[in-house]
KELUM-729056 format. One line per 8 residues: for each residue x, y, z of C-alpha. Coordinates in pm, 1 decimal. Each point is the difference from the previous one (the first is absolute). Example, Ala and Ser with C-alpha at 12.3 -4.5 7.8 and 13.67 -1.06 7.14 Angstrom:
<nodes>
1230.0 -450.0 780.0 ~ 137.0 344.0 -66.0
</nodes>
This chain:
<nodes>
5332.9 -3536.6 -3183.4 ~ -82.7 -10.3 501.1 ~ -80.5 675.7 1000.4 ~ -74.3 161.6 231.6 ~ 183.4 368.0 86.4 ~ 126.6 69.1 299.3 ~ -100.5 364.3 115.9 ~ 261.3 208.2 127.4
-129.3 262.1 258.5 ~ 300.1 247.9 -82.8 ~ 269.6 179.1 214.3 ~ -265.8 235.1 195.7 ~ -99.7 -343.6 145.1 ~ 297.9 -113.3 110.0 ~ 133.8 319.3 90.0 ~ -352.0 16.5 218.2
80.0 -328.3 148.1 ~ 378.0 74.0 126.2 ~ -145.3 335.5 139.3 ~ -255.9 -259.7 237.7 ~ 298.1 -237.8 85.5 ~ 246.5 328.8 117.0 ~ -301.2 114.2 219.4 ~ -7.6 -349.9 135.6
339.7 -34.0 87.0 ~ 20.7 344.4 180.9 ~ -340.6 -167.3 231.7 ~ 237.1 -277.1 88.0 ~ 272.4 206.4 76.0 ~ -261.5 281.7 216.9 ~ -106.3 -383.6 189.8 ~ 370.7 -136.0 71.6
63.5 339.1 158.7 ~ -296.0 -11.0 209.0 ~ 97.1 -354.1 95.5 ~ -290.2 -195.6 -137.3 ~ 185.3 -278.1 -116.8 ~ -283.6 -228.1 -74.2 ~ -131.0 222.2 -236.8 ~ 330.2 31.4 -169.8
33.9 -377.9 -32.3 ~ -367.3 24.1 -158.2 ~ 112.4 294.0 -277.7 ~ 266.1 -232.3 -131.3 ~ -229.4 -311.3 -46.4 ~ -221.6 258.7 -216.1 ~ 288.7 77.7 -232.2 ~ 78.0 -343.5 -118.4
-313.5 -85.5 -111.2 ~ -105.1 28.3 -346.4 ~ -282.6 0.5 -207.4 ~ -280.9 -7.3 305.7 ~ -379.3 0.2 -117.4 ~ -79.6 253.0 340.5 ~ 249.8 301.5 -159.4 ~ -327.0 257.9 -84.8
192.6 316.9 31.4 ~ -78.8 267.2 -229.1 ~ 238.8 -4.1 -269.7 ~ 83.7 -317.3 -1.1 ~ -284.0 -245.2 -184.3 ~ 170.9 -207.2 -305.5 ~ -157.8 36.8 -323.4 ~ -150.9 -366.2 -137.4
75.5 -31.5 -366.1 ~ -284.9 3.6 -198.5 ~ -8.3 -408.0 -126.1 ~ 10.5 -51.2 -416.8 ~ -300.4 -187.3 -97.1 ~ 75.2 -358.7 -54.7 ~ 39.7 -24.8 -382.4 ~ -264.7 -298.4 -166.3
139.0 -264.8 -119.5 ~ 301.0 -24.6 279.1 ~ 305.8 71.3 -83.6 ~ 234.4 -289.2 -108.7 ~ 227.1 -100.4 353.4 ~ 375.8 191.0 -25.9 ~ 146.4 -298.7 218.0 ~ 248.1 -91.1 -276.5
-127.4 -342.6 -26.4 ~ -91.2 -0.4 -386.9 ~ 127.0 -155.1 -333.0 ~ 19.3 75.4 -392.0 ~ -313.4 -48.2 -201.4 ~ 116.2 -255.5 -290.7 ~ -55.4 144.1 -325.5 ~ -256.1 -192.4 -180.7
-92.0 6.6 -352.5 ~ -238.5 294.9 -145.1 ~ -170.0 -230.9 -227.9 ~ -164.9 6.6 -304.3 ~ -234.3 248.1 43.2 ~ 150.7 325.3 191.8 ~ -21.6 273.7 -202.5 ~ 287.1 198.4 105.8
161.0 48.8 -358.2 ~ 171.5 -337.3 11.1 ~ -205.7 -164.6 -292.1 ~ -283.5 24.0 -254.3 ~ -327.4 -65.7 -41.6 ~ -210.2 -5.6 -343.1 ~ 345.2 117.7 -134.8 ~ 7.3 314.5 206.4
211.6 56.1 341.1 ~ -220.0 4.3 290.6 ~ 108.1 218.3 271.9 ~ -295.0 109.8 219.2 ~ 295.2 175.5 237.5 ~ 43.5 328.8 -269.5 ~ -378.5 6.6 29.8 ~ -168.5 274.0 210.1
-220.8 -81.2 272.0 ~ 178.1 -302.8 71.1 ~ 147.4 114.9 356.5 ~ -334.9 -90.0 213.3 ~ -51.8 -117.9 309.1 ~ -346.5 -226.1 -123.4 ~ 100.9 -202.1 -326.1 ~ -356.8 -160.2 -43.0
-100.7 202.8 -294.4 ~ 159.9 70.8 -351.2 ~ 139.7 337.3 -1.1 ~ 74.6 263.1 -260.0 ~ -169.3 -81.3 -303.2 ~ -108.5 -333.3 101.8 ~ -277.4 -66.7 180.7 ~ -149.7 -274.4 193.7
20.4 -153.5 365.0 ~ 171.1 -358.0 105.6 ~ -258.5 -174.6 199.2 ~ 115.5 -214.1 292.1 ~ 24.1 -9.9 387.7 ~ 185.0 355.9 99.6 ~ 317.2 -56.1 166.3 ~ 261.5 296.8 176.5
320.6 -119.1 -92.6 ~ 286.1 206.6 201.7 ~ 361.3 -23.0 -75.7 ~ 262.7 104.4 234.9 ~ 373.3 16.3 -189.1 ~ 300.9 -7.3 279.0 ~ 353.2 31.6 -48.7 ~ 159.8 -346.8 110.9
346.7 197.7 9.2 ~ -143.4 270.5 225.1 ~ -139.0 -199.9 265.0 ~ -342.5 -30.7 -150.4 ~ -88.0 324.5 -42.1 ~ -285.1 133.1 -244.0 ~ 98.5 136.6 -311.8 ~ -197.3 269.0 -106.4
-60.4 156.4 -329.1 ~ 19.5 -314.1 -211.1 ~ -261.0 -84.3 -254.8 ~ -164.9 -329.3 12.2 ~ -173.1 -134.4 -297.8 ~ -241.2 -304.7 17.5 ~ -199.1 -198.1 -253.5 ~ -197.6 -260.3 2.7
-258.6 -276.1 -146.9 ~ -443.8 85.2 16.5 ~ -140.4 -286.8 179.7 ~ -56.8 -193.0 -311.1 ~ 357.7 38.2 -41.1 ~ 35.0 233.5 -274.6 ~ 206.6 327.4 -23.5 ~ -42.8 288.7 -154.6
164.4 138.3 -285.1 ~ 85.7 -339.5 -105.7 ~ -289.5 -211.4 38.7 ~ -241.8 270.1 75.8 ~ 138.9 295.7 -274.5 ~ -242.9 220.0 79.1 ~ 40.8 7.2 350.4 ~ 295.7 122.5 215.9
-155.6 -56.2 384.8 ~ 212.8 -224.8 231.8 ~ 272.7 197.3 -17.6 ~ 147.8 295.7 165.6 ~ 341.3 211.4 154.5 ~ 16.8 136.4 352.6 ~ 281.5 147.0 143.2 ~ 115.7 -65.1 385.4
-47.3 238.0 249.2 ~ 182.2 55.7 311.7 ~ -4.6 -313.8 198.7 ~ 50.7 -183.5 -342.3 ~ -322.7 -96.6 -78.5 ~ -281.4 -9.4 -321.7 ~ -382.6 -126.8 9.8 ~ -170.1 -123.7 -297.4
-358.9 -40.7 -26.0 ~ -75.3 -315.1 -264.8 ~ -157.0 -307.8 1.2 ~ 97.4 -342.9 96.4 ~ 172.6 -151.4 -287.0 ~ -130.9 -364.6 -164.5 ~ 196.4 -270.9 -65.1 ~ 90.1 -125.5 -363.9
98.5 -297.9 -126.0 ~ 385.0 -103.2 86.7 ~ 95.9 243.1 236.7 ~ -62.1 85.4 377.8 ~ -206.8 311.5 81.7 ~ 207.5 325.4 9.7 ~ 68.7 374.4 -16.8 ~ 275.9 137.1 -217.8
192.6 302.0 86.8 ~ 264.9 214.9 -86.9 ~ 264.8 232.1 226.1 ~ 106.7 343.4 -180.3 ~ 237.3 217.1 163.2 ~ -265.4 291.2 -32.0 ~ -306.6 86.1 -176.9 ~ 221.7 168.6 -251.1
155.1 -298.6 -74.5 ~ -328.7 -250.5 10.9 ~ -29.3 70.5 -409.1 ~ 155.1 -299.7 -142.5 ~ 117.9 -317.0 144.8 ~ 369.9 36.8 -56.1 ~ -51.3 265.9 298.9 ~ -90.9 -281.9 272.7
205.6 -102.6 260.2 ~ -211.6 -302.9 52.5 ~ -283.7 -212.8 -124.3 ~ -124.5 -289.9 169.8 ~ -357.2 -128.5 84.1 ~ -204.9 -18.6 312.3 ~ -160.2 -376.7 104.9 ~ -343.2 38.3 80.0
-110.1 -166.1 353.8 ~ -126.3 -346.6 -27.8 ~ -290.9 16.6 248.4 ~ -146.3 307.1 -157.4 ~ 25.0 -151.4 -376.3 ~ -217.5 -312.4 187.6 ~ -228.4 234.8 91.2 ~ 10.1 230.4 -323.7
-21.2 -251.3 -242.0 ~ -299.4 -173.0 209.3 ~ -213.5 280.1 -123.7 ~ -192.0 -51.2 -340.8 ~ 199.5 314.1 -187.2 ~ 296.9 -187.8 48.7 ~ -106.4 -305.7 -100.0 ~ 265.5 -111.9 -268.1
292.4 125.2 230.0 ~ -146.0 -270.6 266.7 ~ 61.1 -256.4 -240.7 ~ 317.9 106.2 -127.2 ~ 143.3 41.3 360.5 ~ -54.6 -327.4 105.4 ~ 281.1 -109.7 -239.1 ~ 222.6 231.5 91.2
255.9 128.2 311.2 ~ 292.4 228.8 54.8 ~ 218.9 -331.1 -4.1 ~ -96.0 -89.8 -349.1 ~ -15.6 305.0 -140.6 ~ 253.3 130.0 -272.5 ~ 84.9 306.3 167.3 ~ -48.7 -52.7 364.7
86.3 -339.6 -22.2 ~ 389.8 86.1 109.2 ~ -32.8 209.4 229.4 ~ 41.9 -83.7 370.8 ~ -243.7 -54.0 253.5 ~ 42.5 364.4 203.1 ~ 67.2 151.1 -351.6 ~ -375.6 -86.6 -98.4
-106.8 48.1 378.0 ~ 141.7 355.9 -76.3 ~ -152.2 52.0 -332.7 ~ -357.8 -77.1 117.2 ~ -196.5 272.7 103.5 ~ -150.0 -25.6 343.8 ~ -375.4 48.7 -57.4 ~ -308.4 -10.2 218.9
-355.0 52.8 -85.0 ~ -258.0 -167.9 -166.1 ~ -226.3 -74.4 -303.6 ~ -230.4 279.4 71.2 ~ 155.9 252.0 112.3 ~ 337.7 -50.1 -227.6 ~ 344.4 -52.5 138.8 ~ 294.5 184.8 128.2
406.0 -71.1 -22.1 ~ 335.0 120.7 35.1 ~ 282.6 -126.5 -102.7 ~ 371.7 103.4 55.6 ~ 279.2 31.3 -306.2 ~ 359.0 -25.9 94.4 ~ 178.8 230.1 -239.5 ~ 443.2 8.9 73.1
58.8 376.0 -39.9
</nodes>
């Protein structure tokens, strides 16, 4: 959701090149008849060799393709070693048209600005900012029936909790932030700019998302081909929740681990190793990850 071109110098060149080689071969011929036999002996070693760094001759210099610039974040690997995401619950708070709040259906997909890269602020007729360390999130989806390889074009749509552990729309009605869609581009891949998300009360820290087919189809939740939830690393939520914004998600993560969680709590151990974003950075200057979905196209 996942090249370099070979330049081809064209018939003149190779035309140019059998041209040199005739030439040669009539100097070998113009040497056997004058008996130099050593030198003939010499002209034949010269034809088997290939590809010599000391060939200068006019006409003959091979164009260097021009090298793509290394895309940022790196592409997800294409080995074919990868696995299905587990689909995951959405929750009670996703607002994707799949239930109410305050009586009315809350679908923040239908709503326009909601395809952003930077889902810290309320958008549209909301307004406010979520407050919390800034974290790049990037998602790479892969087809594990096509030997791993990106899928692009698919819309991604993630939610989740302020650092307090609140979310808009439902506990926050007059905010929408801490959401937003992306779609993949070519090497399968979507970066979200948000915050590091608290901990509440009776369940581990975590991301939701959502898989659409296409941004066409990212307007209502009966559209996805998968929701699940990302884990968020343990060492970084140590170091998150140390700080004194986050200072009721410290206490409510020391109770609490993937194993004894209600929706993590079955899944295997590489399952939640592949679920967790790999993040580095700090406190200060906010933290990055990536993360990998397995989607079976």
């Amino acid at each position: 959701m996942e090249n370099h071109d070979a330049h081809d110098l064209g018939l003149p060149h190779d035309l140019d090149v059998m041209g040199r080689k005739e030439v040669g071969r009539r100097q070998t011929l113009w040497l056997l008849l004058s008996g130099a036999s050593v030198a003939l002996v010499a002209a034949c070693g010269g034809d088997d060799s290939t590809g010599s760094s000391s060939d200068s001759g006019a006409g003959t210099t091979t164009a260097t393709p021009t090298p793509s610039p290394t895309p940022t974040p790196t592409p997800a690997s294409t080995s074919g070693s990868c696995a299905v995401t587990p689909a995951e619950t959405n929750g009670p708070y996703p607002a994707d048209g799949s239930n109410s709040a305050n009586g009315s259906v809350v679908n923040a997909l239908i709503q326009s600005g909601i395809v952003r890269a930077d889902i810290r602020p309320s958008f549209g007729s909301y307004s406010g900012t979520a407050d919390g360390i800034t974290t790049l999130l990037t998602i790479t989806l892969v087809n594990t029936n096509g030997s791993c390889a990106p899928l692009a074009g698919y819309a991604v749509y993630i939610w989740h909790c302020t650092r307090s552990g609140q979310y808009s729309l439902y506990d926050l009605p007059q905010q929408n932030y801490l959401r937003g869609v992306g779609v993949t581009d070519s090497n399968g891949q979507v970066t979200f700019t948000t915050i590091f998300p608290g901990c509440y009360s009776g369940r581990y820290p975590h991301i939701h998302f959502e898989v659409y087919p296409s941004l066409d189809k990212a307007t209502t939740y009966a559209n996805r081909v998968l929701v699940s939830q990302f884990a968020m690393p343990a060492d970084a939520c140590n170091t998150v929740y140390a700080t004194s914004a986050y200072a009721t998600s410290k206490t409510n993560f020391a109770s609490i681990t993937t194993a004894n969680d209600n929706v993590f709590g079955d899944n295997s151990t590489a399952q939640i190793t592949a679920m967790t974003p790999v993040m580095t950075g700090d406190i200060t200057n906010g933290y990055t990850g990536s993360v990998t979905v397995g989607l079976a196209v």
